[in-house]
Residue, then its C-alpha position, 0 to 999 in steps of 0.5 A: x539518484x536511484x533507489x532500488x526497490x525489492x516486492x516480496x510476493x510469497x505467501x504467509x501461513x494463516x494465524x502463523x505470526x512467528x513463521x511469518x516472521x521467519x518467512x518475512x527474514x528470509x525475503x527481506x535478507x534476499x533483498x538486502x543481497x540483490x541490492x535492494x533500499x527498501x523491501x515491500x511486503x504483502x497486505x498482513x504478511x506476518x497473519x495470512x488474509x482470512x483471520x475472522x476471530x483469529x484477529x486478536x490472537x495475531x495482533x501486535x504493536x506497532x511498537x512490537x519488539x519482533x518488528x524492530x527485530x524482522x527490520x535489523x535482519x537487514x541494516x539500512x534497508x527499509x521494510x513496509x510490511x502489513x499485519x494486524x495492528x492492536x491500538x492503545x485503545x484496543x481497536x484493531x487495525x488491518x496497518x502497513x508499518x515502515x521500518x529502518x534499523x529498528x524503528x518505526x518511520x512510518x505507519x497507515x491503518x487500512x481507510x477502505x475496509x471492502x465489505x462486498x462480493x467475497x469480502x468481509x473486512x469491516x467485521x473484523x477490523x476497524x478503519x483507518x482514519x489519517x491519510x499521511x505520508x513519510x519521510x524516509x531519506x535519500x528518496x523523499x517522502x513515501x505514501x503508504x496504502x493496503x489493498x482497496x485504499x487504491x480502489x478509492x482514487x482520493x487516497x492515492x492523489x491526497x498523499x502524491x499532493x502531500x509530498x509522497x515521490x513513492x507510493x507503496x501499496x501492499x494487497x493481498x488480492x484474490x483472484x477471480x476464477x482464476x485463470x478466466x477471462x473474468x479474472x484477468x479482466x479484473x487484474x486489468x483493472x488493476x493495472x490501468x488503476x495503478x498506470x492512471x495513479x502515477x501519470x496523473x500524480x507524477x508519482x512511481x508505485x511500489x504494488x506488493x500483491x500476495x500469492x498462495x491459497x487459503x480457505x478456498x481462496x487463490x491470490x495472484x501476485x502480479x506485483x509490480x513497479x512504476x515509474x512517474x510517468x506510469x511506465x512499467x519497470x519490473x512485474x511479477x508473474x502471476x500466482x508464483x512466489x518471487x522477488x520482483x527488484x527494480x530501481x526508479x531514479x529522482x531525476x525521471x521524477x523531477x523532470x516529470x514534474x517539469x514536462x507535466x505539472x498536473x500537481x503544481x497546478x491543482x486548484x486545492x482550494x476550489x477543490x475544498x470548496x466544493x467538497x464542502x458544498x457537496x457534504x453540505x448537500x448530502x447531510x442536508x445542511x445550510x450552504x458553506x459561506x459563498x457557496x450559494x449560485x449567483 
């Protein structure tokens, strides 16, 4: 069965939400007419990247009625879109929501805020604290994950053993010099994350990167569409707005899964075992029961 996938590279306005908004309608309309089943968005697509205070002017629910609204525009599709999330408990959270007809199916909070080189997320935002993935049907279960999540391989690998035939991972990546040798290099770099995530997961990937300007930073877009077996099925330019549209099929997943069982094979519980002995380590702590060398 194929499932056909839209990536809505473009550039949100910064701290514009109901432009946004409108902006993320018209994407999400043209996916629905080219016959996309689900549209991905960038990282916070309905604030733009650089909020520093603005932060809590931009939040919004997860249960914020403009969301159930922006997914409507397009019955039947579903929607992942980034934007800042203000919890019950008043932390905010940079989050990825999943939407169908209205509801929301799926949510992830950012786990991996970058506060190196240009970045300075954890000022601003609080870090997500669950690793899940979501049911969304015909396709299975799909895996959510913003930006630096990727950059941290036990994320991607936890939510492909949990179940996930898709992950979507919405950035907003600036460049490096762009243009340089030093800024493809780290584009690069992306690309052999991503192809090493899905071969070794047997999972295809949805990557939804953002392009545009803000305060001084230019983002490349790039996005791109993998199949199980880390082949590339469609791919976005680099800096220009567009919808980059391509299908994976269930079947290329199944048989992959058969040709290369890497999934069914891992040794889960020697790998906890050994993830205890290691935090035991480093905290100081006594040895896990059975863990001493014999």
């Amino acid at each position: 069965m194929e499932f056909r996938i839209g990536l809505a590279q473009y550039a949100p306005r910064l701290g514009e939400v109901d432009a946004n908004l409108e902006l993320a309608a018209g994407w999400l309309r043209r996916g629905a007419t080219e016959g996309a089943q689900l549209v991905a968005f960038p990282e916070l697509a309905l604030t733009g990247y650089l909020l520093s205070d603005l932060v809590p002017e931009v939040a919004m629910r997860a249960d914020d009625p403009r969301l159930a609204t922006l997914s409507r525009e397009a019955p039947g599709v579903v929607v992942a879109i980034g934007f800042v999330e203000e919890t019950d408990a008043h932390r905010f959270c940079n989050s990825a929501a999943l939407l169908r007809d209205g509801e929301l199916i799926g949510l992830h909070r950012k786990v991996y805020l970058p506060t190196y080189g240009m970045f300075d997320e954890g000022r601003f935002t609080r870090a997500g604290d669950r690793i899940r993935t979501h049911p969304v049907e015909p396709l299975g279960s799909i895996g959510l994950s913003v930006c630096e999540d990727f950059w941290h391989a036990s994320l991607p690998m936890l939510q492909a053993l949990d179940g996930a035939s898709l992950l979507v991972n919405l950035a907003a990546g600036p460049a490096r010099a762009p243009g340089s040798s030093a800024g493809l290099a780290a584009i690069a770099g992306w690309h052999k994350m991503q192809d090493t995530y899905a071969l070794l997961g047997t999972v295809a990937i949805a990557f939804c990167n953002r392009v545009g300007n803000e305060e001084g930073l230019t983002f490349w877009g790039g996005s791109r569409l993998l199949g199980a077996d880390g082949s590339t099925i469609a791919q976005g330019l680099l800096y220009e707005e567009a919808l980059v549209v391509g299908s994976i099929d269930s079947d290329d997943l199944r048989m992959q899964r058969y040709g290369l069982p890497l999934l069914s094979d891992e040794r889960l519980e020697l790998v906890r075992r050994e993830l205890d002995r290691i935090i035991a380590e480093r905290a100081g702590l006594p040895s896990p029961p059975d863990q001493d060398d014999t």
